[in-house]
Backbone as JSON, one array per atom type, in Angstrom:
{
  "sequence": "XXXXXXXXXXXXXXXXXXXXXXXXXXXXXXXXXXXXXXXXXXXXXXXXXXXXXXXXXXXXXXXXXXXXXXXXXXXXXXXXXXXXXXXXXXXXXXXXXXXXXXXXXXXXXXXXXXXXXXXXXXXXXXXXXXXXXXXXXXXXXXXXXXXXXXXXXXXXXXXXXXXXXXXXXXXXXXXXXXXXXXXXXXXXXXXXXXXXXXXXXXXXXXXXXXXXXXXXXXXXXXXXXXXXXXXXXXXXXXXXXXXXXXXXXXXXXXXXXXXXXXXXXXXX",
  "N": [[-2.55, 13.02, -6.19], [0.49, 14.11, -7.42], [2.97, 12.74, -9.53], [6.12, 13.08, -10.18], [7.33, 12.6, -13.92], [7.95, 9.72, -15.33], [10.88, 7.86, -16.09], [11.77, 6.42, -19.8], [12.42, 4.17, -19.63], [11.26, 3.55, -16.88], [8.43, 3.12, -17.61], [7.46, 1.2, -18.2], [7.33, -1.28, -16.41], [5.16, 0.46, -14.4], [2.74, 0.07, -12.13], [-1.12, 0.63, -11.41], [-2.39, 1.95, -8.08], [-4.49, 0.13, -6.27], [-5.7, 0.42, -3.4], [-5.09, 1.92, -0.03], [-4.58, 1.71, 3.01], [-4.22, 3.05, 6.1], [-2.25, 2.88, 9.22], [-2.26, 4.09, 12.22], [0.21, 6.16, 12.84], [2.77, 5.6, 11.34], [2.72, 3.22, 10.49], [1.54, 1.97, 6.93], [-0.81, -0.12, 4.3], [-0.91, -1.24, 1.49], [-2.34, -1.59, -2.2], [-1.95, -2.63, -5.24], [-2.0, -2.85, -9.01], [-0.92, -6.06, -10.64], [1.68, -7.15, -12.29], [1.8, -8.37, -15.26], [4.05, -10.47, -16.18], [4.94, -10.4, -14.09], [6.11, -13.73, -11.87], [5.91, -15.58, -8.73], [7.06, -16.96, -5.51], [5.11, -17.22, -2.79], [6.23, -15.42, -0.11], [8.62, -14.12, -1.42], [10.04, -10.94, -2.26], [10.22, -7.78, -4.4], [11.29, -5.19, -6.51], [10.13, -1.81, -5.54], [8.94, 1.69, -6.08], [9.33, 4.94, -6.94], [9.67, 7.66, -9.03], [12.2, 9.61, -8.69], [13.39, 13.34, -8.3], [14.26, 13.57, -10.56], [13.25, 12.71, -12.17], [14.14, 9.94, -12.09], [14.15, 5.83, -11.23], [13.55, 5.93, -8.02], [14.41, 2.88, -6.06], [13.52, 0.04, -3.69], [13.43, -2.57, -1.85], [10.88, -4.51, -1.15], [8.83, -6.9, 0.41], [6.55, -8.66, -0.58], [2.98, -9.17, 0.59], [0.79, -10.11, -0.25], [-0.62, -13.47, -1.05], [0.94, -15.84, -3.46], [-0.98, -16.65, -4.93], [-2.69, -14.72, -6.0], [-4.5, -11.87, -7.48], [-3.73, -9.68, -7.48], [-1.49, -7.08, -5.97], [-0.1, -6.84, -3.1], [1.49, -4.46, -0.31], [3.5, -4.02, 3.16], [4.21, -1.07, 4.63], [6.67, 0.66, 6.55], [6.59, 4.26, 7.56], [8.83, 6.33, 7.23], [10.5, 9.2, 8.67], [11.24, 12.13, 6.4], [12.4, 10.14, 4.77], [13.46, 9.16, 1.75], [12.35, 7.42, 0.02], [9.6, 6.45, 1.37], [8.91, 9.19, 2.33], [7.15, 9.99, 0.7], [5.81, 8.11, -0.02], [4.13, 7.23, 1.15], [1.94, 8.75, 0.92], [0.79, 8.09, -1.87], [-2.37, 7.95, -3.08], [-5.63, 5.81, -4.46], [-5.37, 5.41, -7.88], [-2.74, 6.62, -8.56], [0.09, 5.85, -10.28], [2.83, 3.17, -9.4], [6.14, 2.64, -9.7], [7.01, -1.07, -9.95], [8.73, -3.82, -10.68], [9.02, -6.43, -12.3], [9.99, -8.43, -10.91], [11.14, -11.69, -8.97], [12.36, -12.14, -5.97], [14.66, -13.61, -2.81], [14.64, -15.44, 0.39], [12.98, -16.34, 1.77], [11.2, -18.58, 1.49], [9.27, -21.64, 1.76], [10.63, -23.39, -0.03], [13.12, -23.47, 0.9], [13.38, -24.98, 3.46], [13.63, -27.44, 5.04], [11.59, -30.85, 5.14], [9.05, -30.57, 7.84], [7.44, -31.24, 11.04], [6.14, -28.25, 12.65], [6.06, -25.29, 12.14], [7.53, -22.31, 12.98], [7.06, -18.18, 12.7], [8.8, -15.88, 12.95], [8.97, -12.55, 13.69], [9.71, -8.63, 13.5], [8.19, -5.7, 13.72], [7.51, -4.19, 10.4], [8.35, -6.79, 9.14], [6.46, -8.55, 9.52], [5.13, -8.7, 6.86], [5.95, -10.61, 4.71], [5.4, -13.36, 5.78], [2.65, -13.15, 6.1], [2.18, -13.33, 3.55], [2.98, -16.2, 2.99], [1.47, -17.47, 4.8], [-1.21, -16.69, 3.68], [-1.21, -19.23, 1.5], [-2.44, -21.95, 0.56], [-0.25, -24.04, 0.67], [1.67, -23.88, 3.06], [-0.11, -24.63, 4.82], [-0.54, -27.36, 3.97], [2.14, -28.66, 4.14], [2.72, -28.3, 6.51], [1.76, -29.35, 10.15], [1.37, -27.32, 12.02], [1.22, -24.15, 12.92], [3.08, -21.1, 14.15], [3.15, -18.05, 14.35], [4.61, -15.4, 15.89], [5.5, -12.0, 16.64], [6.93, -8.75, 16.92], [6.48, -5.53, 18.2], [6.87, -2.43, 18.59], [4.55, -0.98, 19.71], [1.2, -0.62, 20.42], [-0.18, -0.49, 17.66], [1.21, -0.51, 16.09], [1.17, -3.43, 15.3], [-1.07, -3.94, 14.04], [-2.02, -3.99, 11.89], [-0.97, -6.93, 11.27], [-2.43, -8.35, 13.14], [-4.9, -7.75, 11.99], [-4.83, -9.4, 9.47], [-4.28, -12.17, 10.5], [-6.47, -12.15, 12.03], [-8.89, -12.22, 10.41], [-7.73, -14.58, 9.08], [-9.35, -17.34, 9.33], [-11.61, -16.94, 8.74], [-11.08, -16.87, 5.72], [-11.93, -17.95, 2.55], [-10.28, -19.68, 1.1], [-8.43, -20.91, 3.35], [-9.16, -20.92, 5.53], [-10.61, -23.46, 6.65], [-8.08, -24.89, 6.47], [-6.29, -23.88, 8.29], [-7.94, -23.62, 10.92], [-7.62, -24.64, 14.34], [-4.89, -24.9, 14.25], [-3.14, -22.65, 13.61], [-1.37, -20.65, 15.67], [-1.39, -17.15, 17.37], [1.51, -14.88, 18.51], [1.53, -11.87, 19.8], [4.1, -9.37, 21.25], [4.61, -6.51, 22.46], [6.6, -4.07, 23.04], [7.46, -1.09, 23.94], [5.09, -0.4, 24.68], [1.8, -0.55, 27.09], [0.64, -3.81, 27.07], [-1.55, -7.16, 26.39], [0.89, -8.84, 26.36], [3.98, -8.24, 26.89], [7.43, -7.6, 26.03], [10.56, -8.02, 24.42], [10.67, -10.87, 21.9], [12.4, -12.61, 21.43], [13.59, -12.87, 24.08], [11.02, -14.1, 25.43], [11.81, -16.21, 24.28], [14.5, -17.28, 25.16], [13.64, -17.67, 27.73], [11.7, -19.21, 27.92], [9.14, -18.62, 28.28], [7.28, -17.88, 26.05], [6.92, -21.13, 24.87], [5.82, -22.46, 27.25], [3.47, -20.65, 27.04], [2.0, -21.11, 24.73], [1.96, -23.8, 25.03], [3.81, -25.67, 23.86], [6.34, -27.24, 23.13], [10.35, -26.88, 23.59], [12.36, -25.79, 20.53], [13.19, -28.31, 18.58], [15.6, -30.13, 15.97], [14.22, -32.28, 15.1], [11.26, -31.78, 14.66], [10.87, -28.8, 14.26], [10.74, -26.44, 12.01], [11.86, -22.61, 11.15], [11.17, -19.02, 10.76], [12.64, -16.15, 9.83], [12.77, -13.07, 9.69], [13.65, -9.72, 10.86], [14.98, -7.18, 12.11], [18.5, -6.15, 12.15], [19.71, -6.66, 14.67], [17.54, -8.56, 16.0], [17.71, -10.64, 13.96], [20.25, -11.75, 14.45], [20.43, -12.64, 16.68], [18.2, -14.43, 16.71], [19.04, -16.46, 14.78], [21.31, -17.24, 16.23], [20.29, -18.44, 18.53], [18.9, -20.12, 17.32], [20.64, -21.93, 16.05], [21.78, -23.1, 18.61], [20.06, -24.68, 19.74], [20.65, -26.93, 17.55], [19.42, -26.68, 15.12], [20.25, -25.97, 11.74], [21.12, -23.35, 9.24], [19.25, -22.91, 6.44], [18.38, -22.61, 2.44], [17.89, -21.54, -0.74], [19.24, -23.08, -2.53], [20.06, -25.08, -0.8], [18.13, -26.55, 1.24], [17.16, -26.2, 5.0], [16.55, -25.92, 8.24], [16.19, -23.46, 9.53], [15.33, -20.45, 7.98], [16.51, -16.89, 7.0], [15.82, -13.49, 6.14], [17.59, -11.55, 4.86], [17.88, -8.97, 3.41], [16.04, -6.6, 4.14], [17.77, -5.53, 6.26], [18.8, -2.45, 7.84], [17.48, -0.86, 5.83], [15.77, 2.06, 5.16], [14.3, 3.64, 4.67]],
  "CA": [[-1.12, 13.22, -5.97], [1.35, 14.55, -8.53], [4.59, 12.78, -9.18], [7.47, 13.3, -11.28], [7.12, 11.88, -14.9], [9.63, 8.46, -15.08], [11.57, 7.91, -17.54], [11.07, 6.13, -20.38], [12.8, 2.55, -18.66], [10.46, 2.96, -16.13], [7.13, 3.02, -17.81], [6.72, -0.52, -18.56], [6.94, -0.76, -14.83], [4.37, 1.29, -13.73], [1.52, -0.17, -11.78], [-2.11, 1.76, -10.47], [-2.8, 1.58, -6.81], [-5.99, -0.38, -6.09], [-6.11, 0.74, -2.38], [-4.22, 1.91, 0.88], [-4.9, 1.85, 4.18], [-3.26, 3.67, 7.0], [-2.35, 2.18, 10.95], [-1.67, 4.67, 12.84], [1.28, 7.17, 12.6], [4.01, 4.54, 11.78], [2.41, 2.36, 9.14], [0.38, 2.08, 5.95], [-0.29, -0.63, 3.98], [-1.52, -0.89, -0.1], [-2.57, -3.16, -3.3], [-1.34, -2.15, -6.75], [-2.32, -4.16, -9.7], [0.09, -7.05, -10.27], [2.84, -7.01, -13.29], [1.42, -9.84, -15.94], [4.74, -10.94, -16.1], [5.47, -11.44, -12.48], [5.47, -14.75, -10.91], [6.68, -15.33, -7.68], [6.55, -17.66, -4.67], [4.95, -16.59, -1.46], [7.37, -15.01, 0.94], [9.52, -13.35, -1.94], [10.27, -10.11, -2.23], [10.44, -6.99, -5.38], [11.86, -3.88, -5.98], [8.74, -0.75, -6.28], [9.28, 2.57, -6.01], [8.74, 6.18, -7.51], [10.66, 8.41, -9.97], [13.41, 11.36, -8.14], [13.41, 14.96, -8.97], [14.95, 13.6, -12.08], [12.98, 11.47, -12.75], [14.92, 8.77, -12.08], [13.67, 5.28, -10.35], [14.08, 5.01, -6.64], [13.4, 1.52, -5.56], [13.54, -0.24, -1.93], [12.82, -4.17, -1.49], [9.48, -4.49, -0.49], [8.38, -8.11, 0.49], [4.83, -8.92, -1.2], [2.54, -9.29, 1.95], [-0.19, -10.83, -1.15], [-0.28, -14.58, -1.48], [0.79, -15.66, -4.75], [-2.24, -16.72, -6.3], [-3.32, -13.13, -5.68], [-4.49, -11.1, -8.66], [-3.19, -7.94, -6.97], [0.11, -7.13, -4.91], [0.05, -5.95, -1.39], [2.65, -4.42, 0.15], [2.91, -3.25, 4.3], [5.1, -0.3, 4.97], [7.23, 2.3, 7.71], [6.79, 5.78, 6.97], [10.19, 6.96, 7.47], [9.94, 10.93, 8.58], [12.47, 12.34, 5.8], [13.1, 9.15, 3.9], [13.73, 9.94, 0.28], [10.89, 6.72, -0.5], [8.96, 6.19, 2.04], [7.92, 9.9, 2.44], [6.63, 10.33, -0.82], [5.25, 7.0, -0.79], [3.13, 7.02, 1.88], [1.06, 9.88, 0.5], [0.05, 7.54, -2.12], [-4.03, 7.55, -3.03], [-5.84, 5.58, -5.28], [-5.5, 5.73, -8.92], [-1.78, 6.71, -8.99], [0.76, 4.6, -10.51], [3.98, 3.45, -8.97], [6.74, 1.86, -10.47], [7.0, -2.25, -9.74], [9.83, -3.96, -10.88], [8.52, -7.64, -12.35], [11.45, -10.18, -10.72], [10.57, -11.71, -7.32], [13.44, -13.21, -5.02], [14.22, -14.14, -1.16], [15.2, -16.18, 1.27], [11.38, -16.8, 2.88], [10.07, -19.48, 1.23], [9.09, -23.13, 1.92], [11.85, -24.71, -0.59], [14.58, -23.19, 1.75], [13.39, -25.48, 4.74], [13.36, -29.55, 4.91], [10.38, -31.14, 5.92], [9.48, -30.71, 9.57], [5.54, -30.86, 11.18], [5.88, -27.49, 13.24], [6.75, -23.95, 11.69], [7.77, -20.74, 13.63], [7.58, -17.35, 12.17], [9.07, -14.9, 14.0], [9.23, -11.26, 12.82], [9.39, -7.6, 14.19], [7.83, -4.65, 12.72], [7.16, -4.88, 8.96], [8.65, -8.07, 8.42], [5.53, -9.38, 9.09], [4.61, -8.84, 5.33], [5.75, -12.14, 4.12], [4.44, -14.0, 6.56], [1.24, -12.83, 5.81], [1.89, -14.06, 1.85], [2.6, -17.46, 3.13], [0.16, -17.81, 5.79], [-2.33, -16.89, 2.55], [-1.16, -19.69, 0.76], [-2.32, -22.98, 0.92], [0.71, -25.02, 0.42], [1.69, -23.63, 4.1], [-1.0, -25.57, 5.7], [-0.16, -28.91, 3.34], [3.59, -28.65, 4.53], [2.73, -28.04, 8.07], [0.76, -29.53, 10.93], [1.25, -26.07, 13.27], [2.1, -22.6, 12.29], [3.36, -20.1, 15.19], [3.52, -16.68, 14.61], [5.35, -14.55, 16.67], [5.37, -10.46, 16.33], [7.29, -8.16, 18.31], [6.11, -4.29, 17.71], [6.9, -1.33, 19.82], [3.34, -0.29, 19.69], [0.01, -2.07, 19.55], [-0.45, 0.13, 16.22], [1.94, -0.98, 14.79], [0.41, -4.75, 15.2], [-2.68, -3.99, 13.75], [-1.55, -4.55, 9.95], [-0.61, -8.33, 11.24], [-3.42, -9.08, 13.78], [-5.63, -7.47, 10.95], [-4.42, -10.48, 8.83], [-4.9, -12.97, 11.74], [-8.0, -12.35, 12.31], [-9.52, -12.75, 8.88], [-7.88, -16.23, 7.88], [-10.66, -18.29, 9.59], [-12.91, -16.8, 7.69], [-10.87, -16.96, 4.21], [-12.71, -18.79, 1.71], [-9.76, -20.38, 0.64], [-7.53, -21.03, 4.02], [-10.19, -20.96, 6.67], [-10.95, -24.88, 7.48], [-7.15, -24.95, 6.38], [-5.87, -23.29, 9.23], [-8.58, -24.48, 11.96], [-6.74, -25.16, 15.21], [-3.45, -25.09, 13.65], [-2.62, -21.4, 13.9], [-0.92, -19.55, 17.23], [-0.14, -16.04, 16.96], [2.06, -14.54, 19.35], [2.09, -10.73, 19.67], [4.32, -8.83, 21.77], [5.38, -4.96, 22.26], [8.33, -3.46, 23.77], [7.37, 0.46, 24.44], [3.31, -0.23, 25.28], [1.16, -1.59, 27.76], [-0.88, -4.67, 26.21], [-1.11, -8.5, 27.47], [2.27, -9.81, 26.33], [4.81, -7.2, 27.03], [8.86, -7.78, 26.15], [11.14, -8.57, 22.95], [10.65, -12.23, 21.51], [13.75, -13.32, 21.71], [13.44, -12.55, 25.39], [10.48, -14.56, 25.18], [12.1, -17.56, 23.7], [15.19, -17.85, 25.43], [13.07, -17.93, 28.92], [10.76, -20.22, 27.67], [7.74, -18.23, 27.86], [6.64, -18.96, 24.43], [6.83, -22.18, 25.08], [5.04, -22.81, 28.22], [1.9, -19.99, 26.75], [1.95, -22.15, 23.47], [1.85, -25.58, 25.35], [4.61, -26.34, 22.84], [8.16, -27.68, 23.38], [11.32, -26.1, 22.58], [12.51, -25.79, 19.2], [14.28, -29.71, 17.94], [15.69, -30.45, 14.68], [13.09, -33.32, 14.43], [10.23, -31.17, 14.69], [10.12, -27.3, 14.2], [10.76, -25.2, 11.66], [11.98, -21.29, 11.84], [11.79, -18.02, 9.76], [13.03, -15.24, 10.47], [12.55, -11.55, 9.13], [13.78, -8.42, 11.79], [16.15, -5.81, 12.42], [19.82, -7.4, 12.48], [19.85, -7.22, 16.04], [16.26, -9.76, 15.46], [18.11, -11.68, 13.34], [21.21, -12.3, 14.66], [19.67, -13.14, 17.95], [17.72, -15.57, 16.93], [20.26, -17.17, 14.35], [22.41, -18.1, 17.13], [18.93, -19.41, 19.55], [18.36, -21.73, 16.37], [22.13, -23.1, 16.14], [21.96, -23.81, 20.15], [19.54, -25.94, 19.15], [21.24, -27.26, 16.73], [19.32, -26.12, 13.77], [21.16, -25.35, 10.8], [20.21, -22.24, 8.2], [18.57, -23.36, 5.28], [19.03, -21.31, 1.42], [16.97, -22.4, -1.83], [19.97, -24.15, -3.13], [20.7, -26.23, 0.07], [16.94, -26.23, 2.26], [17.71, -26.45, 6.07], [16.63, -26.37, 9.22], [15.84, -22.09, 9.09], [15.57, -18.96, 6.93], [16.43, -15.49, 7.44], [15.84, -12.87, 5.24], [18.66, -9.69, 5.46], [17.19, -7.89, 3.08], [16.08, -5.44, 4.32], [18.22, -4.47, 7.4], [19.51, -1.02, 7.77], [16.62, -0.13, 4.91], [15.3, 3.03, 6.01], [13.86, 5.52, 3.66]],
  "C": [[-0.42, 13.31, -7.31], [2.46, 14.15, -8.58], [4.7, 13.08, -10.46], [7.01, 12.17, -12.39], [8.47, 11.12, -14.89], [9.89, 8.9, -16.17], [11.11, 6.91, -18.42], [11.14, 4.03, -20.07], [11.63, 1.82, -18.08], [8.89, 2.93, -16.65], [6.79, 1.71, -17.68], [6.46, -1.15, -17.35], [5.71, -0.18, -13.85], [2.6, 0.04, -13.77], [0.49, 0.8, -11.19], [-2.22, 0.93, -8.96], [-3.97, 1.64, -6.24], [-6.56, -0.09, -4.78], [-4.92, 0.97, -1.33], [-5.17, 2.08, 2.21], [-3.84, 2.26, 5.38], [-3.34, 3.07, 8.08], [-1.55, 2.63, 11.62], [-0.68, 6.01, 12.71], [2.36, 6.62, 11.95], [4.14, 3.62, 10.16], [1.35, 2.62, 8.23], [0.34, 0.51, 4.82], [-1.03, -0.21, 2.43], [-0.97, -1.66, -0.59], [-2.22, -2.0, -4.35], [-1.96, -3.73, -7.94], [-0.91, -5.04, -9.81], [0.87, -7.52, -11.86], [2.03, -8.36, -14.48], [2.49, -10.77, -16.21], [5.65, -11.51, -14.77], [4.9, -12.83, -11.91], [6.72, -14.9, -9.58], [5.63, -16.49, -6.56], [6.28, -16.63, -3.18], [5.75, -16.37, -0.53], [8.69, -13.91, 0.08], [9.32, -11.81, -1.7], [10.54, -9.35, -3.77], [10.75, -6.13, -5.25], [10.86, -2.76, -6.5], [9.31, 0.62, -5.41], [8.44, 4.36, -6.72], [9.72, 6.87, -8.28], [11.2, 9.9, -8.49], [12.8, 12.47, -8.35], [13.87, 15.15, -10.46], [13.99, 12.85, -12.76], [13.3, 9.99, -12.84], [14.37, 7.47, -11.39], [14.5, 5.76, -9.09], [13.2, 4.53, -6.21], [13.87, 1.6, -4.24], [13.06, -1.95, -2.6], [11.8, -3.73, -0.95], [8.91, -6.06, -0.33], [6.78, -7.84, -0.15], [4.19, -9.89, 0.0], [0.92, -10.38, 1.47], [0.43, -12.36, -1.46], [0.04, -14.97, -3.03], [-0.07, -15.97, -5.95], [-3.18, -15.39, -6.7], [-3.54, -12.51, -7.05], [-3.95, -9.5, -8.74], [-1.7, -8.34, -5.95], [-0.6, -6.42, -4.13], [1.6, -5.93, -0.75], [2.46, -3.79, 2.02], [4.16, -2.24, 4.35], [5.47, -0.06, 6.28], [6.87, 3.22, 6.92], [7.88, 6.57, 7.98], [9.92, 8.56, 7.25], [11.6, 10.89, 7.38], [12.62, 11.6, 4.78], [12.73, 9.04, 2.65], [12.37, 8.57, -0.33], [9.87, 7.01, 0.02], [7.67, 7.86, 2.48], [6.96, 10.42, 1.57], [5.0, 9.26, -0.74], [4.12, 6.78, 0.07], [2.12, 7.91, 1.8], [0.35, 9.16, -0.62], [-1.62, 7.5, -2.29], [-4.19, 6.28, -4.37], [-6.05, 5.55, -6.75], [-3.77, 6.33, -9.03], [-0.95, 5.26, -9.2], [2.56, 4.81, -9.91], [5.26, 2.45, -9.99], [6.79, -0.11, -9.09], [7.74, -3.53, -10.82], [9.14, -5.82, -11.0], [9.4, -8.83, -12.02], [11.06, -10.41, -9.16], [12.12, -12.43, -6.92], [13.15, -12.88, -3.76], [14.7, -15.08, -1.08], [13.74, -16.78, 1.97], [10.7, -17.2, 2.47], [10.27, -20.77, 1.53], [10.21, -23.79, 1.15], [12.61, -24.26, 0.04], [14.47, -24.23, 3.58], [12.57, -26.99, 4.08], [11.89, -29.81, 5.72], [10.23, -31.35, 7.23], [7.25, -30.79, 9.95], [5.66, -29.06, 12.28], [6.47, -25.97, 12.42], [6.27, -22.58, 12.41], [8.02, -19.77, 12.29], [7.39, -16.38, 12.84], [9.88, -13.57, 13.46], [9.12, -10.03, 13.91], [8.77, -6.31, 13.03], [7.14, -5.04, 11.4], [7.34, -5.95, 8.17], [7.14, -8.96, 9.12], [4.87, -9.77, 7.56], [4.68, -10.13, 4.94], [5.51, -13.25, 4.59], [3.36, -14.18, 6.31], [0.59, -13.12, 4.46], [1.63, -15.26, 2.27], [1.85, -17.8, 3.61], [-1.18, -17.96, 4.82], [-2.27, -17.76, 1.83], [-1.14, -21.17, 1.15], [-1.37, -24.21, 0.98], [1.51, -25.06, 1.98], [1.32, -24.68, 4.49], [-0.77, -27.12, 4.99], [0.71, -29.3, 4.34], [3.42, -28.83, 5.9], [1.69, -28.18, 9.07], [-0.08, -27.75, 11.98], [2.18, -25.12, 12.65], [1.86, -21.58, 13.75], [3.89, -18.72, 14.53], [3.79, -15.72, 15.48], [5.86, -13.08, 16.36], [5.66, -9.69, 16.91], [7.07, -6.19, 17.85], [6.8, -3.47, 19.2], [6.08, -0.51, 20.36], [2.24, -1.15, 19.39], [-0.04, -1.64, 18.2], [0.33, -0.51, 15.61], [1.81, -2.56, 14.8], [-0.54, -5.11, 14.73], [-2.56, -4.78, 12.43], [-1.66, -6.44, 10.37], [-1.84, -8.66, 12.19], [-4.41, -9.08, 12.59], [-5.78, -9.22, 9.51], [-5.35, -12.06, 9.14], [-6.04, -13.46, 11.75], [-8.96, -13.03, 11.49], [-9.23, -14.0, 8.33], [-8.74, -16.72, 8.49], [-11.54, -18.41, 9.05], [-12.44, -17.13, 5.87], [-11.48, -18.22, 3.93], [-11.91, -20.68, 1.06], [-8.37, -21.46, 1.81], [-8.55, -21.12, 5.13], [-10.43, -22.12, 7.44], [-9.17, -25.15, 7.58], [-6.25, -24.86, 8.32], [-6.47, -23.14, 11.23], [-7.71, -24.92, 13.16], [-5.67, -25.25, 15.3], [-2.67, -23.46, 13.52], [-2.49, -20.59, 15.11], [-0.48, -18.78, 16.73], [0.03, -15.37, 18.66], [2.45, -13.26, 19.32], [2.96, -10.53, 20.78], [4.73, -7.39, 21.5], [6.39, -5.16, 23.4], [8.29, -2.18, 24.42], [5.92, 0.5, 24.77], [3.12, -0.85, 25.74], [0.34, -2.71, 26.81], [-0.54, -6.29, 26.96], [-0.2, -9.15, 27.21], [3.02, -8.59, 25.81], [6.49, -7.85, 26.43], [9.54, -7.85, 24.74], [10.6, -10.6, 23.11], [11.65, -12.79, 21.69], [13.8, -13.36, 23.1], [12.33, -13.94, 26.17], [10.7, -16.19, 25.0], [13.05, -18.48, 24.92], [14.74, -17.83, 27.31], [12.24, -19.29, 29.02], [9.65, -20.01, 27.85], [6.91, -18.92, 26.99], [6.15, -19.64, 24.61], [5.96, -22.86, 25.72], [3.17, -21.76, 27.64], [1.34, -20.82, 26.05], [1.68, -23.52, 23.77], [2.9, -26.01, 24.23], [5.78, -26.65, 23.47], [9.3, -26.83, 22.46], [12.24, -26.37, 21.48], [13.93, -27.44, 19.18], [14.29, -29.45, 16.4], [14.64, -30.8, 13.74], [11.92, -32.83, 14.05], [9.97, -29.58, 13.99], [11.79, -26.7, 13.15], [11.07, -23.58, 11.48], [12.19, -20.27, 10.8], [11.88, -16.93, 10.41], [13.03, -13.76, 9.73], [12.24, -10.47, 10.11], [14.49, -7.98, 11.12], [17.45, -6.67, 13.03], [20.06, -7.69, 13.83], [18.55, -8.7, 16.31], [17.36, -11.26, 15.22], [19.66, -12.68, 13.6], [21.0, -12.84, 16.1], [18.98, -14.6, 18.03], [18.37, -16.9, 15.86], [20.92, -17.78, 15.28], [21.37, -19.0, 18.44], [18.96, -20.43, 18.62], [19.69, -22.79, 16.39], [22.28, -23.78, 17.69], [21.01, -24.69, 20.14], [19.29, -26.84, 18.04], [19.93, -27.11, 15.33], [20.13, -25.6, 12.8], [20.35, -24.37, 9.57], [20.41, -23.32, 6.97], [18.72, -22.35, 4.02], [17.88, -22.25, 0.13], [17.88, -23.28, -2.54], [20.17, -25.25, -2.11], [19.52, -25.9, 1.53], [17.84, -26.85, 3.88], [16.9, -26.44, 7.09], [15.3, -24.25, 9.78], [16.27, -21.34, 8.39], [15.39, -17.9, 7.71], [16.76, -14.81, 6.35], [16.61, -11.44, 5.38], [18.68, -9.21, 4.34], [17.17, -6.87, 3.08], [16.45, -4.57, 5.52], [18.83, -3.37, 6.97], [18.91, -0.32, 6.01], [15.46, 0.88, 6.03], [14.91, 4.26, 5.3], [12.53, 5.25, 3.18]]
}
């Protein structure tokens, strides 16, 4: 693949891309090497991108879907038909370099939430990515007796990236006994047949969940909640967490839950 030469800003920037993998029509995901100057906690987020017609950067937030002891970044995508990043970016092979922007921030990490033994994370679409950092990172499993994941797609395909995940910690080398009995994931779709059909939020405020999970519904004393959708996602389940009296949580003042708005109404 042939891009546009950056400018001279963005060189110092520029990472190679160690691998991609495609899922489906919809999604893709891919590793890049990893900035020597980036550090970053699991669940953050960076800004990576590609040079214009000018040459110019254009970035996007991209959550880092790689735990942070990782020697590489992973990122999971959309491939937006049209979208001035995304269509470029998903063409991507190995051996090109993209730009990667060395500052991490966020809202989706462990110091934004008080100590609790149960943690929900409940995502749609691509916000599974940082999920999938923390879940890699053993400080997770310290912090937390029970981790629930919850995934609401409009397609099994587009679940694969996160079951894909799933599947494999048992076996990780480094998270595997970690995570032993202590991990529920909860897919659902919305537009396909598969065995747990509906939105999550739908889900919740029935008490589904709840009763599949053998768990109880969400207390102060106990559980945990992050949150990374589509503002309708997020504002949905913002106001489920305050009815049970949860209060949002921030890295200056940890709470109760996090939500990461980000990247709503990102679309290219």
């Amino acid at each position: 693949m042939s891009l546009t030469e950056p400018s001279r800003a963005a060189v110092a920037d520029l990472e190679t891309v160690t691998a991609v993998t495609h899922f489906g029509e919809r999604n893709f995901s891919f590793r890049v090497t990893r900035p020597r100057s980036l550090r970053f906690r699991s669940g953050e987020f960076v800004m990576i991108g590609l040079p214009d017609i000018d040459g110019k950067p254009l970035l996007r937030a991209y959550s880092i879907s790689s735990p942070s002891w990782d020697d590489e970044l992973e990122f999971y995508s959309i491939k937006v038909p049209g979208g001035a990043l995304t269509s470029r970016l998903q063409q991507i092979a190995v051996g090109d370099r993209i730009i990667v922007r060395p500052k991490a921030v966020g809202t989706l990490v462990l110091d934004g939430l008080t100590p609790a033994r149960r943690l929900w994370m409940i995502c749609s679409g691509t916000g599974i990515a940082p999920f999938c950092s923390l879940l890699r990172d053993p400080e997770t499993w310290e912090r937390y007796e029970d981790v629930v994941v919850a995934h609401t797609c409009r397609t099994n395909d587009e679940l694969a990236y996160g079951r894909l995940v799933m599947d494999a910690l048992p076996e990780d080398p480094l998270i595997g006994e970690l995570c032993a009995g202590r991990l529920h994931y909860y897919p659902t779709t919305t537009r396909e047949e598969s065995p747990c059909m509906g939105r999550i939020t739908d889900h919740i405020r029935s008490g589904e969940i709840f009763s599949k999970l053998d768990r109880p519904t969400w207390t102060k004393e106990v559980d945990r909640v992050m949150i990374c959708g589509s503002m309708e996602l997020n504002l949905d389940l913002m106001q489920i967490c305050r009815s049970c009296g949860l209060e949002e949580g921030s890295n200056s003042r940890p709470g109760d839950f996090v939500v990461e708005k980000a990247f709503v109404g990102e679309g290219s």
